[in-house]
RODO-2510 file (C-alpha; in nm, 4 decimals, decimal comma):
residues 458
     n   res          X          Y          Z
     1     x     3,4563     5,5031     5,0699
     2     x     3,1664     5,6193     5,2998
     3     x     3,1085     5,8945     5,0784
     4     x     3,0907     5,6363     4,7256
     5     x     2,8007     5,4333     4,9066
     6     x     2,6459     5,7233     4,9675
     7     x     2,6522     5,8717     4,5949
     8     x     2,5813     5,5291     4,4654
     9     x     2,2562     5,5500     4,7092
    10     x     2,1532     5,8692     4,5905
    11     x     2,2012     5,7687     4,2602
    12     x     1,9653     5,4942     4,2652
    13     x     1,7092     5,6805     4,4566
    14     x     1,7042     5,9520     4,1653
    15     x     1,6658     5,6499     3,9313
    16     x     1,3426     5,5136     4,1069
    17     x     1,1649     5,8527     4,1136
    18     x     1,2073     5,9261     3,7190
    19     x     1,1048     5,5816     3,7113
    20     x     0,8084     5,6424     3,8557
    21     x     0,7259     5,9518     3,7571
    22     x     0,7738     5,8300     3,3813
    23     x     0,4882     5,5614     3,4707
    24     x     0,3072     5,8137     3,6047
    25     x     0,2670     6,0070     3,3102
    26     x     0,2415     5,7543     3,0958
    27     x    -0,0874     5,6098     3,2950
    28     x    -0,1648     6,0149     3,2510
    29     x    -0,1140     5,9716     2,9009
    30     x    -0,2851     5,6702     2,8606
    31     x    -0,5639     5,7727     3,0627
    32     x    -0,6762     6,0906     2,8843
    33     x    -0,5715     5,9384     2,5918
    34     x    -0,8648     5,6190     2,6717
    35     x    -1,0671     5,9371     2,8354
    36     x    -1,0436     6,1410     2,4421
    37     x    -1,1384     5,7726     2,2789
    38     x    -1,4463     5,7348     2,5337
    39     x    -1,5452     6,1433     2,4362
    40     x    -1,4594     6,2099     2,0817
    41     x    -1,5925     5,8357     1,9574
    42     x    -1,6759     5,8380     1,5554
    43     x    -1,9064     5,5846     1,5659
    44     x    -2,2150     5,7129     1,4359
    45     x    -2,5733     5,6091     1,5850
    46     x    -2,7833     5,3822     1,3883
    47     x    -3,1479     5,4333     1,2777
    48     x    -3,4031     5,2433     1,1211
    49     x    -3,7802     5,3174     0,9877
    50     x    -3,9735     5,0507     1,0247
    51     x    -4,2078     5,1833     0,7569
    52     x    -4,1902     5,3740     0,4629
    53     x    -4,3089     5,7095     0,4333
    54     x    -4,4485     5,8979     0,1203
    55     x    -4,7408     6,1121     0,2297
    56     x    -4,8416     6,3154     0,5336
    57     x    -5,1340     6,5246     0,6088
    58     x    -5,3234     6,3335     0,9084
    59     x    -5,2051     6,1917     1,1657
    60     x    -4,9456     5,9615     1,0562
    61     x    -4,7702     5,7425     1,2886
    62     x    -4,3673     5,6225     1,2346
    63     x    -4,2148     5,3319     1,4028
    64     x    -3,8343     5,4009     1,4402
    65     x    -3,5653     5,2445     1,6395
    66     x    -3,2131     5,4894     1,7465
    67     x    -2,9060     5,2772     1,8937
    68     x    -2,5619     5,3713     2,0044
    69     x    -2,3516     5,1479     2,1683
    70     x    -2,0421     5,3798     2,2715
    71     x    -2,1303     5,6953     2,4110
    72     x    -2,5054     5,6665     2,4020
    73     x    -2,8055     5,8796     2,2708
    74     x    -2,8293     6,2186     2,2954
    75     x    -3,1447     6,3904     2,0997
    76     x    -3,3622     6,2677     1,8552
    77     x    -3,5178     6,5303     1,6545
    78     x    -3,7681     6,5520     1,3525
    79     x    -3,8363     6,8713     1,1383
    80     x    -4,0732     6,9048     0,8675
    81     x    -3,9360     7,1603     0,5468
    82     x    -4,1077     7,3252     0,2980
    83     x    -3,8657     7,5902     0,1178
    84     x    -3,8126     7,8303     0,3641
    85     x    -4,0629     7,7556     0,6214
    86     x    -3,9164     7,4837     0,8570
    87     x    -4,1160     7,2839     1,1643
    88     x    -3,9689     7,0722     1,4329
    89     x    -4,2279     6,8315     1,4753
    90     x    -4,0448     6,6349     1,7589
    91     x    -3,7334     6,6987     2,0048
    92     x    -3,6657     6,4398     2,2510
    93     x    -3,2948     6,5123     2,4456
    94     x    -3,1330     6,3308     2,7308
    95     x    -2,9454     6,4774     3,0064
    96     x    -2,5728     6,3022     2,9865
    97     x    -2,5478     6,0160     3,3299
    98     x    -2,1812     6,0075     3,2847
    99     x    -1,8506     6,1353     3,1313
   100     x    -1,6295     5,8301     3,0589
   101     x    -1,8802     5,5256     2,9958
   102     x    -2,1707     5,5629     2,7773
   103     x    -2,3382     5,8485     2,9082
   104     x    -2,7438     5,7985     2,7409
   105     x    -2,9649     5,5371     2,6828
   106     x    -2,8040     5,2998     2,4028
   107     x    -3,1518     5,2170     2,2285
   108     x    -3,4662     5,3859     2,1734
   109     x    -3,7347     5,2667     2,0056
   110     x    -4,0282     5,4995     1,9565
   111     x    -4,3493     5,5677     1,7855
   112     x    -4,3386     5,8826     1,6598
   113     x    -4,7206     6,0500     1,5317
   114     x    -4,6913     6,2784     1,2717
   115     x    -4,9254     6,5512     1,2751
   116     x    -4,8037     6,7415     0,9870
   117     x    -5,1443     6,9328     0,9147
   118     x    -5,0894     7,1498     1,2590
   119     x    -4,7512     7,2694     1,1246
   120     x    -4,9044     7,4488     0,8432
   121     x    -4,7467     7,3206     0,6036
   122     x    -4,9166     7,3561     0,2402
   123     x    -5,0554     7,1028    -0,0332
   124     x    -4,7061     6,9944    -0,2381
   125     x    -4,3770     6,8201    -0,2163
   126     x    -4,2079     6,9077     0,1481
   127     x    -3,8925     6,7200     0,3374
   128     x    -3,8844     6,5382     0,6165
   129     x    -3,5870     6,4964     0,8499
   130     x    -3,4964     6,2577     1,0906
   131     x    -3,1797     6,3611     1,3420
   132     x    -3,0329     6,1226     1,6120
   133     x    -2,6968     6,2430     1,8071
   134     x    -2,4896     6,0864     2,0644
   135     x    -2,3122     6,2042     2,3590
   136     x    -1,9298     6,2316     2,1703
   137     x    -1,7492     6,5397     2,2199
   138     x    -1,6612     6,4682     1,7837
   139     x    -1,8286     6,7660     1,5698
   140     x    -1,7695     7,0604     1,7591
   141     x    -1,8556     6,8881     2,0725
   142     x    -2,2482     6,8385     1,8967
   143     x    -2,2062     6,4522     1,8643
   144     x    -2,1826     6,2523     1,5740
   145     x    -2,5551     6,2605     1,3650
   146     x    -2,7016     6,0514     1,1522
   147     x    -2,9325     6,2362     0,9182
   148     x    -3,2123     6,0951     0,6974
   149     x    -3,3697     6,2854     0,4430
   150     x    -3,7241     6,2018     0,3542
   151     x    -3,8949     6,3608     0,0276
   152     x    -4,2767     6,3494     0,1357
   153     x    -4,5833     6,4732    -0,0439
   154     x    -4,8591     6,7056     0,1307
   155     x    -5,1976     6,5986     0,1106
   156     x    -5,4769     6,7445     0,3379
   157     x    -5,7810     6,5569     0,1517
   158     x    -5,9137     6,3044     0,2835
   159     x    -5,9972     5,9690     0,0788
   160     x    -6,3930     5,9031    -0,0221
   161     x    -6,5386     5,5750     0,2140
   162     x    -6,8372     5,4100     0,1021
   163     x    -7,0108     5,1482     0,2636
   164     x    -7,1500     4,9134     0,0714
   165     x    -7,3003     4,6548     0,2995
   166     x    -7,2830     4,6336     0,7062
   167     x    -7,4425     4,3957     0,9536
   168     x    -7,8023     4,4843     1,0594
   169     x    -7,7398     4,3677     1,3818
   170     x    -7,4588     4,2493     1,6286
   171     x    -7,5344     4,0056     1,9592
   172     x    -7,3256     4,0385     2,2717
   173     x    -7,0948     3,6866     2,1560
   174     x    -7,1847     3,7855     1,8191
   175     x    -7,0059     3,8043     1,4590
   176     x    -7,0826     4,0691     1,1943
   177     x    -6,9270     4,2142     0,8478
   178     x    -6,8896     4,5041     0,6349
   179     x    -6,8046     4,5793     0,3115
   180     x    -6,6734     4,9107     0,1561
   181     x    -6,4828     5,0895    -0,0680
   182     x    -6,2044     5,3510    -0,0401
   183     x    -6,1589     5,5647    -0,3052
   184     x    -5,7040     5,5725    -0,2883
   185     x    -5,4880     5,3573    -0,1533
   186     x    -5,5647     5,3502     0,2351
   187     x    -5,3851     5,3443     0,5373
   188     x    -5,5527     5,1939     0,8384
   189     x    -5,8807     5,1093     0,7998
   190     x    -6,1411     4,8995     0,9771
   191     x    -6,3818     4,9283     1,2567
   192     x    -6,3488     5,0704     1,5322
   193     x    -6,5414     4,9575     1,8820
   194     x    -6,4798     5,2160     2,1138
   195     x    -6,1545     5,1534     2,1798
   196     x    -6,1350     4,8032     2,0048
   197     x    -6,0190     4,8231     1,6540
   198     x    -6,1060     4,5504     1,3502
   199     x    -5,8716     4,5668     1,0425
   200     x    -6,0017     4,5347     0,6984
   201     x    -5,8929     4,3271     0,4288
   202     x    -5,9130     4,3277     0,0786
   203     x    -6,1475     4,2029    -0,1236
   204     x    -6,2421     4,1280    -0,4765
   205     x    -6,2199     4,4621    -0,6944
   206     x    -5,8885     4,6907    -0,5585
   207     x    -6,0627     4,9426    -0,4275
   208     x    -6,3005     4,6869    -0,1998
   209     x    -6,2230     4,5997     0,1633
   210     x    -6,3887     4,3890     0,4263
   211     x    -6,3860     4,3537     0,7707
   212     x    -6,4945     4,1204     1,0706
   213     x    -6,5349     4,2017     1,4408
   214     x    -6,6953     4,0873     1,6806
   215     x    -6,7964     4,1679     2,0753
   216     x    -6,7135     3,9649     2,3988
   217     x    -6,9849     3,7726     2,5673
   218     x    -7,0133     4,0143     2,7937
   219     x    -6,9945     4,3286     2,6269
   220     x    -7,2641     4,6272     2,6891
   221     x    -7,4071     4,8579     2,4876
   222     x    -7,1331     5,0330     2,2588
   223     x    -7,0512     5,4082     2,2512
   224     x    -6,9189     5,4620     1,9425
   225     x    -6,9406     5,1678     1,6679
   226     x    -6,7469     5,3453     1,3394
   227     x    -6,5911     5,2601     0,9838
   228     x    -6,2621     5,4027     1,0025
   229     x    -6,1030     5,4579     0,6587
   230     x    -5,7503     5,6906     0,6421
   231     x    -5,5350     5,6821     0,3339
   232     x    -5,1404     5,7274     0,3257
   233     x    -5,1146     6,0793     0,4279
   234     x    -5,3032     5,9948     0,7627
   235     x    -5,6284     6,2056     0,6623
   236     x    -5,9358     6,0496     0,8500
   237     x    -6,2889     5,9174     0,7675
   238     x    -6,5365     5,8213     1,0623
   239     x    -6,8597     5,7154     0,9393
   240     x    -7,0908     5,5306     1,1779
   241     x    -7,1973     5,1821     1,1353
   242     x    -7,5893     5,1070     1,1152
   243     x    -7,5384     4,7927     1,2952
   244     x    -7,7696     4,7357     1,6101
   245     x    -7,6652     4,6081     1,9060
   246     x    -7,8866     4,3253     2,1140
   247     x    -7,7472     4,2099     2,4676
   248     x    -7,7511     3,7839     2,5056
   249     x    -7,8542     3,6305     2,8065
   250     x    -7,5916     3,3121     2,9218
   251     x    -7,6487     2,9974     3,1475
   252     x    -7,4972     2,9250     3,4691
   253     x    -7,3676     2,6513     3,5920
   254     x    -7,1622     2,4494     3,9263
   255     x    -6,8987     2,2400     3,8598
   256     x    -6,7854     2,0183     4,1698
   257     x    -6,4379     1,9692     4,1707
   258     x    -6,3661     1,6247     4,3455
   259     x    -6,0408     1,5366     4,4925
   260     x    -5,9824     1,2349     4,2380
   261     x    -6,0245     1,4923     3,9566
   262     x    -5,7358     1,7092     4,0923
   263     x    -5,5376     1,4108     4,1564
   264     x    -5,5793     1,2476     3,7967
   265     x    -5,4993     1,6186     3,6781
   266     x    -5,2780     1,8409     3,8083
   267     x    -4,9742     1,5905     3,7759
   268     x    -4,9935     1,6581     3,4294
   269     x    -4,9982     2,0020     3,4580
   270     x    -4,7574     1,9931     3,6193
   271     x    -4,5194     1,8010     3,3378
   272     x    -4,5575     2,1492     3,1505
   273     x    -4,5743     2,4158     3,4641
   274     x    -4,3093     2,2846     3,6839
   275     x    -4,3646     2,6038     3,8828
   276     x    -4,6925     2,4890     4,0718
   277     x    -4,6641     2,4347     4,4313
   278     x    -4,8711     2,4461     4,7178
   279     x    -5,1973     2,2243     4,7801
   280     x    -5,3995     2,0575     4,5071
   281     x    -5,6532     2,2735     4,5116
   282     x    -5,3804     2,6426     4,4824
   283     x    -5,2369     2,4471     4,2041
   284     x    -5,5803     2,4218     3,9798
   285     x    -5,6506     2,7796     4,1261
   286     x    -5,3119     2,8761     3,9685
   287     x    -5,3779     2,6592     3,6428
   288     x    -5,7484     2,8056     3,6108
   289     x    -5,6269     3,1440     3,6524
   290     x    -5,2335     3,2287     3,5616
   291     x    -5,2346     2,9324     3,3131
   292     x    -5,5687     3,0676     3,1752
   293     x    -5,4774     3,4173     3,0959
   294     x    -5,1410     3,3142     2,9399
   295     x    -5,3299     3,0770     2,7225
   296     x    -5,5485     3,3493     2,5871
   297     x    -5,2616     3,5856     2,5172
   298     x    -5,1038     3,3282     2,3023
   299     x    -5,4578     3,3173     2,1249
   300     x    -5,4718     3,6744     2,0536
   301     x    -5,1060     3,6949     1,9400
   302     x    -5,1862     3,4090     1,6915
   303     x    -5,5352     3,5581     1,5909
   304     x    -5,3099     3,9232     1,5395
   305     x    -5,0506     3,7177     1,2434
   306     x    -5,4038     3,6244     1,0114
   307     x    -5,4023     3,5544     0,6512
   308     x    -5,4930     3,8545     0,4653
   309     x    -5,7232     3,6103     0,1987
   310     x    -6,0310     3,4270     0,2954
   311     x    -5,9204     3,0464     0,3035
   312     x    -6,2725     2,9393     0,4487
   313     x    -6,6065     2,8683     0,2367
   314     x    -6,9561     2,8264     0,3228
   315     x    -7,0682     2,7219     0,6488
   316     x    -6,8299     2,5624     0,9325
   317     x    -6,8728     2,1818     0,9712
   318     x    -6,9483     2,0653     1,3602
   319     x    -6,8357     1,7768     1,4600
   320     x    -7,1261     1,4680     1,4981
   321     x    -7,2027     1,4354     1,8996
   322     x    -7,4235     1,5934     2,1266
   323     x    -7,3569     1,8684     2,2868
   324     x    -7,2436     1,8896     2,6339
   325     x    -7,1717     2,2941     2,7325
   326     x    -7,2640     2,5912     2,5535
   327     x    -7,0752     2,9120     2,4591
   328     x    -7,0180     3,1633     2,7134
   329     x    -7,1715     2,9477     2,9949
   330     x    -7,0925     3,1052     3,3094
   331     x    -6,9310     2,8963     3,5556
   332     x    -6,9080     2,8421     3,9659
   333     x    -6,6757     2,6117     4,0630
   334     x    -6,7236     2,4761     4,4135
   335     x    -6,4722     2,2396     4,6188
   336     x    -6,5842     2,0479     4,9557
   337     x    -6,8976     2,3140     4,9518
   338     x    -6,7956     2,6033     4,8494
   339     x    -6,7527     2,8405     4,5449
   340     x    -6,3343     2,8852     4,4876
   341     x    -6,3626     3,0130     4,1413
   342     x    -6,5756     3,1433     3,8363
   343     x    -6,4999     3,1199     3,4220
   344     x    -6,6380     3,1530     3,1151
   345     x    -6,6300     2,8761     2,9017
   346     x    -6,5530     2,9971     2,5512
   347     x    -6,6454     2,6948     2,3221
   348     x    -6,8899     2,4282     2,2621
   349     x    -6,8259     2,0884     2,4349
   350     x    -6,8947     1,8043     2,1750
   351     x    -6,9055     1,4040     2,3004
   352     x    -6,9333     1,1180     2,0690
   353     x    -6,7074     0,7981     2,0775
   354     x    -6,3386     0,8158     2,2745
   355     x    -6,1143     0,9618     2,0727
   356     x    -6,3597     1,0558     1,7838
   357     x    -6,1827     1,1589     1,4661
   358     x    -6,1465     1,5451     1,4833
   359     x    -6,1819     1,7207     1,1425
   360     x    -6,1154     2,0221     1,0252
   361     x    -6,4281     2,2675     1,0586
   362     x    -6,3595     2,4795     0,7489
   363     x    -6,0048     2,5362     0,4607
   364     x    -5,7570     2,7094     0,6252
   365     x    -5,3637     2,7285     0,7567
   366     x    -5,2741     2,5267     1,1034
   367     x    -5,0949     2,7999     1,3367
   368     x    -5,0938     2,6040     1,6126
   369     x    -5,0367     2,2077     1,7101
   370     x    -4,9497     2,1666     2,0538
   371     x    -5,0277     2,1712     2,4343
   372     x    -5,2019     2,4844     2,5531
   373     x    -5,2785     2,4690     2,9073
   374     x    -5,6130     2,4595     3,0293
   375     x    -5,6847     2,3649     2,6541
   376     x    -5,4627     2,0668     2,6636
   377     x    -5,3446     1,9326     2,3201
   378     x    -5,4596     2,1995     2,0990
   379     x    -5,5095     2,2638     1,7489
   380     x    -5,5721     2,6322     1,6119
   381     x    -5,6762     2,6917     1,2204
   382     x    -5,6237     2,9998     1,0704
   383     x    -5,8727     3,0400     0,8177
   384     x    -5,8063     3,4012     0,6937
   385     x    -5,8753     3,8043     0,7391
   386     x    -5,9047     3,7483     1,1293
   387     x    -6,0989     3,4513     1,1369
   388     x    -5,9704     3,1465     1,3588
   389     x    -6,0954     2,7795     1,5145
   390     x    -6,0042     2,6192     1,8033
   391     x    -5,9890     2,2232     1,8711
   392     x    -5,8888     2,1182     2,2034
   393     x    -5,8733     1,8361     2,4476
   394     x    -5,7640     1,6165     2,2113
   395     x    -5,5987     1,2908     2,2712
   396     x    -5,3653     1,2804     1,9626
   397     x    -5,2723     1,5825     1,6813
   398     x    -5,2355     1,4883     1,3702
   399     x    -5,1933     1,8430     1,2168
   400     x    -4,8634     2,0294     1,1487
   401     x    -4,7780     2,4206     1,1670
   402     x    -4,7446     2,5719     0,8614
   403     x    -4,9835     2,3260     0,6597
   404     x    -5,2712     2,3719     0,4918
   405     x    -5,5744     2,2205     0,6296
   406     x    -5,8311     2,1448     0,3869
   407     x    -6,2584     2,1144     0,4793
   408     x    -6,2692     1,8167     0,6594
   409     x    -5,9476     1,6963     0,6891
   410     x    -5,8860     1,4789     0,9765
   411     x    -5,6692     1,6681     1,2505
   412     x    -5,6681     1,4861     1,5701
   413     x    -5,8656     1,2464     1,7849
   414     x    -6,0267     1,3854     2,0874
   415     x    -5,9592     1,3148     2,4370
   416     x    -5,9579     1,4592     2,7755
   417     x    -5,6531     1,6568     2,8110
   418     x    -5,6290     1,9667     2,9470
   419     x    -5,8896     2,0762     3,1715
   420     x    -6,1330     1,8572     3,0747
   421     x    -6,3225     1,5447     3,2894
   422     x    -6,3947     1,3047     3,0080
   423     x    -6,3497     1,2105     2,7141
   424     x    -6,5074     1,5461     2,4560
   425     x    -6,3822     1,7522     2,2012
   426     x    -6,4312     2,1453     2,3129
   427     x    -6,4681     2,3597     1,9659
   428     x    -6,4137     2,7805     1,9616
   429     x    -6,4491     3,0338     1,7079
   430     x    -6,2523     3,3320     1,7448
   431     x    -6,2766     3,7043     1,5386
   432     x    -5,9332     3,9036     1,6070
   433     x    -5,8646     3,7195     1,8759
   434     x    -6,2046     3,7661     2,0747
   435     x    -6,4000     3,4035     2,1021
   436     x    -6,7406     3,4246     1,9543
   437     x    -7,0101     3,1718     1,9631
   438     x    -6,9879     2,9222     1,6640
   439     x    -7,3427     2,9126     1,6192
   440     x    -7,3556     3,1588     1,3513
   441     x    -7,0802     2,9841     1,1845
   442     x    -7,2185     2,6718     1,1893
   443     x    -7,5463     2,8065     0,9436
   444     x    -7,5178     2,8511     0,6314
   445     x    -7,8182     3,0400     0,6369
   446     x    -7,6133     3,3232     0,8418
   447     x    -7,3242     3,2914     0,6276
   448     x    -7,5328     3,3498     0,3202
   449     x    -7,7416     3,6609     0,4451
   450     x    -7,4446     3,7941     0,6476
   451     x    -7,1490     3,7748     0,4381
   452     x    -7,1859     3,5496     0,1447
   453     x    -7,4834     3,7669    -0,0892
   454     x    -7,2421     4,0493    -0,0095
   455     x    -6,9294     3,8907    -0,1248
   456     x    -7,0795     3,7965    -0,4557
   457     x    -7,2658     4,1474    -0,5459
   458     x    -6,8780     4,2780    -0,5643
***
């Protein structure tokens, strides 16, 4: 009987260990066999031009974007062909972070500068290819590819610029034109100031472009002031503008911050920045400052999305008041005694009655109805080709995004929002994004001699 039990024991002992080593080898199993899925993926990456290519000679630059969600990026690699002679142009690889998770960066957006004319290739029809791999062990352990095949055109020679009118002369706050032809269908053109760059537009007959710019208050004598004019293929024109540069001289000014004014006004900053803290006076330094510079990036991303038509006419109307600060005024402000900060104001300040009707300064599309900060309730006009208004302070907006705002259409009601002590409407031009004084805009005189006798010679 002793002996049964013992059988019967042993028998159930063997039992458990095939058991177990069956689930054993099946988790082997299933492990390499999850391991070969996570290797020898199929998925192939995804890439996308963001422009379309045709030409290339110049410099030509290509915004692309690789992704790969299982096993990651591996290379990215670009080769220029014509017949037999063939060019890698670009070869970007990654060194693999890992063996069964995605092993390379699953996005990669680049852009890539052609320089075609240093791989000496000739004048005529040539290929262009674009390679991206991933880390899969699929395709003889090379990765799956995705391959685009470009057909692209040689062209060395560069496009014929002709300027045919420029600003004589340019003030430090100041706006200017020019006007010129480009003999093919261009690529970027503009002007270039040092390393700020105007785009051009175009204008009346096809071949016609124009383009404003502008320099900060406080801008110096410029290097290099240039017409830049490149056509599809990349190839370059540089010719220097005649424009001359004079340097403007700005007031000064204190402003005394009382407490009552940072009582009656940071609360409502605060509505919109719940993240100030501290004393009254750290919160207006963080308004006038953090606040500030976000503000102004807004501006220049709006001022970057222009029209590519002129929506504007003639001179810009100014609102009836007098004035109360000037353009690029430079300002100390002092609390309890003492100097805590210094800005620029950018704008005109313009007081009539409370809440004056606000109109529209020129034609052109509202990109902006809203609170801005320091600006308060805000309304920004669009008028075309990089040219912009600002209305702030106001009290009430009557303007909508997306509308078009005809010459002297009523837009708000001013008011004291915003950074603002009283009761004043506080008026900006902008060119590209850079706030110039509205002076110039304001005469038609300038407009005519500047940019309008131009215009109408086309």
């Amino acid at each position: 009987m002793a002996h049964y039990i013992r059988l019967r024991r042993s028998s159930r002992r063997g039992g458990f260990l095939k058991t177990l080593a069956l689930a054993l080898a099946t988790a082997v199993v299933l492990a390499a066999a999850g391991a070969g899925v996570l290797l020898f993926e199929f998925e192939k990456p995804t890439l996308t031009l963001n422009r379309e290519i045709k030409y290339l000679g110049g410099k030509v630059e290509l915004p692309l974007r690789a992704t790969d969600q299982k096993s990651g990026i591996r290379s990215l690699t670009i080769t220029l062909t014509q017949g037999k002679t063939s060019v890698v142009l670009l070869e970007k690889s990654f060194p693999r972070q890992a063996w069964f998770k995605t092993a390379g960066p699953t996005s990669l957006d680049e852009k890539v500068v052609i320089d075609a004319q240093k791989a000496g290739i000739k004048e005529g029809e040539a290929e262009l290819d674009i390679s991206v791999r991933d880390f899969s062990l699929s395709g003889l352990f090379k990765g799956n590819e995705t391959l685009r095949r470009l057909p692209v055109t040689m062209d060395t020679r560069p496009p014929a610029v002709k300027i045919l009118h420029a600003a004589r002369a340019i003030h430090s706050g100041g706006s200017a034109m020019v006007l010129y032809t480009i003999s093919e269908p261009p690529g970027k053109h503009g002007v270039a100031i040092d390393n700020a760059f105007f785009p051009g537009f175009p204008v009346g007959k096809k071949d016609a472009y124009v383009c404003y710019f502008a320099l900060p208050w406080d801008a110096g004598q410029p290097e290099k002031m240039r017409l830049v004019g490149s056509d599809e293929a990349g190839n370059e024109v540089l010719l220097p503008l005649p424009t001359v540069f004079k340097k403007e001289t700005f007031k000064r000014d204190s402003i005394n911050l009382s407490e009552q004014f940072l009582q009656q006004k940071m609360p409502e900053f605060a509505q919109h920045y719940p993240e100030l803290k501290g004393t009254l006076l750290e919160q207006y330094l963080y308004v006038n400052n953090q606040i500030r510079r976000s503000n102004a990036e807004t501006i220049v991303q709006l001022s970057a999305e222009t029209d590519a038509q002129q929506l504007w006419s003639d001179r810009f109307l100014r609102m009836f008041g007098s004035g109360r600060a000037g353009y690029a005024d430079q300002r100390t402000y002092m609390y309890n005694g003492r100097a805590v900060d210094t800005q620029t104001h950018l704008g005109v300040d313009i007081a009539s009655l409370a809440q004056a009707e606000v109109r529209a300064s020129n034609r052109g599309k509202v990109v902006y109805a809203g609170y801005l900060g320091i600006y308060g309730n805000t309304v920004i006009i669009d008028h075309g080709q990089g040219i912009l208004s600002l209305y702030s302070h106001l009290s009430s907006i009557s303007a909508t995004v997306g509308t078009l705002a005809e010459k002297d259409q009523p837009i708000g009601r001013s008011g004291a929002t915003g950074m603002a002590g009283g009761d004043h409407l506080h008026f900006s031009m902008l060119v590209h994004g850079i706030f110039v004084t509205p002076v110039e805009w304001w005469d038609q005189h300038w407009i005519d001699v500047n940019i309008k006798s131009a215009l109408n010679a086309l």
